[in-house]
N, C-alpha and C positions, 0 to 999 in steps of 0.2 A: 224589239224591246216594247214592253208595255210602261204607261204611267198612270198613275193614281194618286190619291191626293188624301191625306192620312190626316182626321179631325181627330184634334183630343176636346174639343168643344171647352177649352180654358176660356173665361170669361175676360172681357175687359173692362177691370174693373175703374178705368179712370173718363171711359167714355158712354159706355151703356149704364143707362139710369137703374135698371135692374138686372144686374151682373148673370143672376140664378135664370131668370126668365129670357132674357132677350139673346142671351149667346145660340141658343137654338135656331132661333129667326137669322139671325149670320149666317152662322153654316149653311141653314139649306138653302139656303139664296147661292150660297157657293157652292153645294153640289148638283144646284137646278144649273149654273151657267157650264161648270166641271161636262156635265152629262149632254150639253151642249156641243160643247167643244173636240168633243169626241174621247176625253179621256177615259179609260178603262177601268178604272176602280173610283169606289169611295171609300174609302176606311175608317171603322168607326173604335173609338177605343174609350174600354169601360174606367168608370173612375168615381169614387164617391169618397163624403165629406169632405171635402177641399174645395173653398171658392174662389182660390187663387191658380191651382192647376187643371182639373178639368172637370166635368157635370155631367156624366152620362153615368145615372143609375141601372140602365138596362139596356144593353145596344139593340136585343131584338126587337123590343118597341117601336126605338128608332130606325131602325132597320124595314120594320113592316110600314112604318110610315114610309119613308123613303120611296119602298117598294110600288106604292101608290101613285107618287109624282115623278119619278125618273125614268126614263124608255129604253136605255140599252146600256148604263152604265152598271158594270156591278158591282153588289151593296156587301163590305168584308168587314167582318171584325178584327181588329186589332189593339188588343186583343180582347174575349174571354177570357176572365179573370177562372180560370179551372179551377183551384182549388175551393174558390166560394161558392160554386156553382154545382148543382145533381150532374151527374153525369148525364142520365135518362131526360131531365128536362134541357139538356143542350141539345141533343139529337134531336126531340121532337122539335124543340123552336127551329134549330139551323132546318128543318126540313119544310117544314112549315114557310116560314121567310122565303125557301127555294122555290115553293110553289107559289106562293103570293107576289113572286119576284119573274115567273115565266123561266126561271132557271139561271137567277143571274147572281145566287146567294156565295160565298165566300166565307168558312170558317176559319176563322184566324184564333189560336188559345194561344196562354201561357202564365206562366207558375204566377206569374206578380214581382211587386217588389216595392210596395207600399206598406212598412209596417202597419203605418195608423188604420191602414184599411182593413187587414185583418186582426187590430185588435178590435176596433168598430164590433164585427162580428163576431168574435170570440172565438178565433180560432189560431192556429199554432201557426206563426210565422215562420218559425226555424223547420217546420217541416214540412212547408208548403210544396219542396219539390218531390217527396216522398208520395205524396197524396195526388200530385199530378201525374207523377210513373204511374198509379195504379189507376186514375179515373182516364189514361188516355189507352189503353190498350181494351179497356171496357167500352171506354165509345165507339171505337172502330168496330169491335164485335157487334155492338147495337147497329152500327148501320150494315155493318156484311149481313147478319144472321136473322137479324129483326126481333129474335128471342134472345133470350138471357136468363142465367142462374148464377148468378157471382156473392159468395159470399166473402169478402176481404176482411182486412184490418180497417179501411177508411170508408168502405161503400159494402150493401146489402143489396141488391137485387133481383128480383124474378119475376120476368116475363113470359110464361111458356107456354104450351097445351095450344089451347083454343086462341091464345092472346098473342099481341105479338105488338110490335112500337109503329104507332103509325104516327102522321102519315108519312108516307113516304115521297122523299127527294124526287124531283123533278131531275135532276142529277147524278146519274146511277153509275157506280154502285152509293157515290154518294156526293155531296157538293167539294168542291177541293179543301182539302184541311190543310194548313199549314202552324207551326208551331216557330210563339218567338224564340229565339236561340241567342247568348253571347258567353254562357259560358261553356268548356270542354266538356260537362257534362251535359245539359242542355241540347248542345250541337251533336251530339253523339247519339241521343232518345230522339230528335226529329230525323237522322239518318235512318237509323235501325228502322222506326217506325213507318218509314215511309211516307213521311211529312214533307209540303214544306219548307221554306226556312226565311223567317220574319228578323231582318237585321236592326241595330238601334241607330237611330240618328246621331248619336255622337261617336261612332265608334269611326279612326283613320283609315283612310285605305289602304293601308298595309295589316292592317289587322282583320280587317273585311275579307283579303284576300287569303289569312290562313284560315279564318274560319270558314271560307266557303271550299279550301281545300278539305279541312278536317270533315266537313259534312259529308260532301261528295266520297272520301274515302269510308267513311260510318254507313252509305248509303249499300255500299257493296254488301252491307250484312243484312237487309229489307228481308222481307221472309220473303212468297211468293205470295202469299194470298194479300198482302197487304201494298203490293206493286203496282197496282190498279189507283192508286191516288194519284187524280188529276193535277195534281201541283208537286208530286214528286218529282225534284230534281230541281226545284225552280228554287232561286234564291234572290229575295226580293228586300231591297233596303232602303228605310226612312231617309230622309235628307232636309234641312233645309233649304229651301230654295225661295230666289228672289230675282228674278229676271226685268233687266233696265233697260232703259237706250246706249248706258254706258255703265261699265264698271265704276265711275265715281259718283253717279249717281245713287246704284244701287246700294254701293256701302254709305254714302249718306244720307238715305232713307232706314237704313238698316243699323246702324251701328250702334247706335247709343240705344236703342231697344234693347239687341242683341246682347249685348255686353249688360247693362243692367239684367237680366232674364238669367244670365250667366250666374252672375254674382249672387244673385237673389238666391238659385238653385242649389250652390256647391256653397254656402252657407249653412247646410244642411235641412234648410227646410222638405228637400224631398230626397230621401236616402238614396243613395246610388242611380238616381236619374242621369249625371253628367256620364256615369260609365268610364270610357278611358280618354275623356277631351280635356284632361289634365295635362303638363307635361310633366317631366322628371321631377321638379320641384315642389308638384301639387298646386301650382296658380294654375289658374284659368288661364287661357290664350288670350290673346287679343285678338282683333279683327280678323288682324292680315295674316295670322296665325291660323286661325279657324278656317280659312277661304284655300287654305294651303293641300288641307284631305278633307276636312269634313264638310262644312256649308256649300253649296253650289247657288253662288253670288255674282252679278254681274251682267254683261252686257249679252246679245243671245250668243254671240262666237265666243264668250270665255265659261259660257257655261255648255256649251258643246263639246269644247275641249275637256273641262272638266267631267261629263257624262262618260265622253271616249275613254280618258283616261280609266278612268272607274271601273267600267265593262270589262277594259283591256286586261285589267290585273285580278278582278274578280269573278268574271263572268254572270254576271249577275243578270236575272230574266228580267224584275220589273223596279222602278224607282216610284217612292214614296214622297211626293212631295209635301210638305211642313209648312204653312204657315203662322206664326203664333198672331193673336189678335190687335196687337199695337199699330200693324200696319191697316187697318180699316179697310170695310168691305172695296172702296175701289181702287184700294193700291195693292189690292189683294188679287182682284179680279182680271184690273192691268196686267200683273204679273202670268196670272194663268195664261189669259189671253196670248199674251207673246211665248210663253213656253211652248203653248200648242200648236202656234201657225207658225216659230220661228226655229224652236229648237228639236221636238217631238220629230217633224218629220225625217231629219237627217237620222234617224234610228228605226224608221218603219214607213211603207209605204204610207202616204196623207189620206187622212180619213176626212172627208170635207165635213165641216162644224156645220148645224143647222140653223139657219135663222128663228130669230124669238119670234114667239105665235104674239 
């Protein structure tokens, strides 16, 4: 198994003096020790005008900075917000990043699900998934063919003759694509496609594991030419996660954050963020609810169990570890720390952590 550690760069806005500016300085202190540690990804996810959920205007930016201070970790987005985006300027940037990055780039899309973000821009929310079936069969062509001549309903373009999309991926035929996925149809376009498959953090393990069956069977319809995607077949899901010297510890660092974040969320302030961590009645869960499929909380042997678990019914390639910002940079850092040297290894041969220069 791989891990990786999934930034929505949310600010904290009751401890950093400037919420906008300083959440940056957090993270990369946490993907400078992440890439230490020897974890496998960093994941970056786009999000604009909200100061309460996350601040990343432009992942490739950050992405290219990144690219500059980390040595073998590699730099994913999660996601590419596709429908906001050209199609033709995601190829060039995701290739670009690949080569700035030595070959360590990760593109991670998907449709959205932020009304207020596409009203921001002025574009149609109800059809956002319409616009990404057409911009995501167009990107793949751009990275096989390098030319293009598409005229659509939602995109125009032509590259051709003498021209062609540079540069080109250090990553050939091109950097791994993966696509987020939780509805039937969604899960159906990253199969087909040959993508693939970014799961959400709140969704239970029982439902993790029909979606990663529905994928896998959707995948049987891949064309051929479109087979060749390095991350085809992989199914890779966010989590939070908070690893302790004990299970009572860790829900009493975690609880009453958690729970407030909860309530804050499925109040509607961010449309369909909570997904299916509702139960029958529409409340929230509580703690010991949430630790039950979704959160991975606790001491390192109840979150090994819980990892196993997970694997055993989903089969899942890589885990996304989550953490939101209440718990400050070194109860944050602690956590990674023991994940890495305590829980990580019992799922992959041990990768020894580098000492700080």
């Amino acid at each position: 198994m791989e891990f990786g550690i999934l930034f929505t760069s949310q600010p904290n806005t009751e401890a950093e003096a400037y919420p906008h500016r300083d959440v940056h300085a957090r993270v990369t202190s946490q993907i400078l020790r992440a890439d230490e540690l020897g974890y496998d990804y960093a994941w970056l996810a786009e999000h604009h005008f909200s100061n309460e959920y996350g601040i990343m205007p432009d992942v490739f930016v950050y992405a290219g900075y990144l690219a500059a201070l980390t040595e073998r970790i590699k730099i994913g987005t999660a996601v590419v917000t596709l429908p906001l985006a050209n199609p033709l300027r995601v190829v060039e940037n995701a290739a670009f990043i690949d080569i700035l990055s030595g070959g360590r780039f990760v593109l991670g899309l998907g449709s959205g699900y932020r009304q207020y973000e596409f009203d921001g821009f002025g574009i149609d929310f109800a059809g956002r998934r319409d616009v990404q079936e057409e911009a995501l069969p167009l990107l793949m062509d751009l990275f096989l063919k390098k030319r293009i001549d598409h005229q659509g309903k939602h995109f125009r373009a032509k590259v051709d003759g003498e021209y062609e999309i540079f540069p080109h991926a250090v990553q050939q035929p091109h950097p791994p694509i993966f696509l987020a996925s939780s509805t039937e149809r969604s899960i159906k376009v990253a199969g087909r496609m040959g993508c693939g498959m970014l799961m959400s953090s709140w969704t239970p393990f029982g439902e993790l594991a029909r979606q990663t069956a529905a994928y896998r069977a959707a995948m049987e319809e891949t064309p051929p030419h479109l087979r060749a995607n390095p991350a085809r077949g992989h199914a890779d899901v966010a989590r939070w996660v908070y690893v302790a010297e004990t299970d009572a510890k860790a829900k009493q660092e975690s609880e009453e954050g958690l729970m407030r974040h909860m309530h804050h969320f499925a109040s509607g302030h961010t449309s369909g963020y909570l997904g299916t961590v509702s139960e029958g009645g529409g409340a929230v869960r509580d703690y010991d609810g949430l630790s039950r499929d979704i959160i991975l909380h606790g001491s390192p042997a109840t979150v090994i169990e819980k990892v196993e678990q997970l694997r055993e019914m989903t089969g899942i390639s890589s885990v996304m570890l989550h953490y939101p910002p209440w718990y400050g940079v070194d109860k944050t850092v602690a956590s990674l720390e023991m994940f890495a040297t305590e829980v990580a290894p019992k799922f992959r041969p041990p990768q020894p952590a580098r000492k700080r220069a």
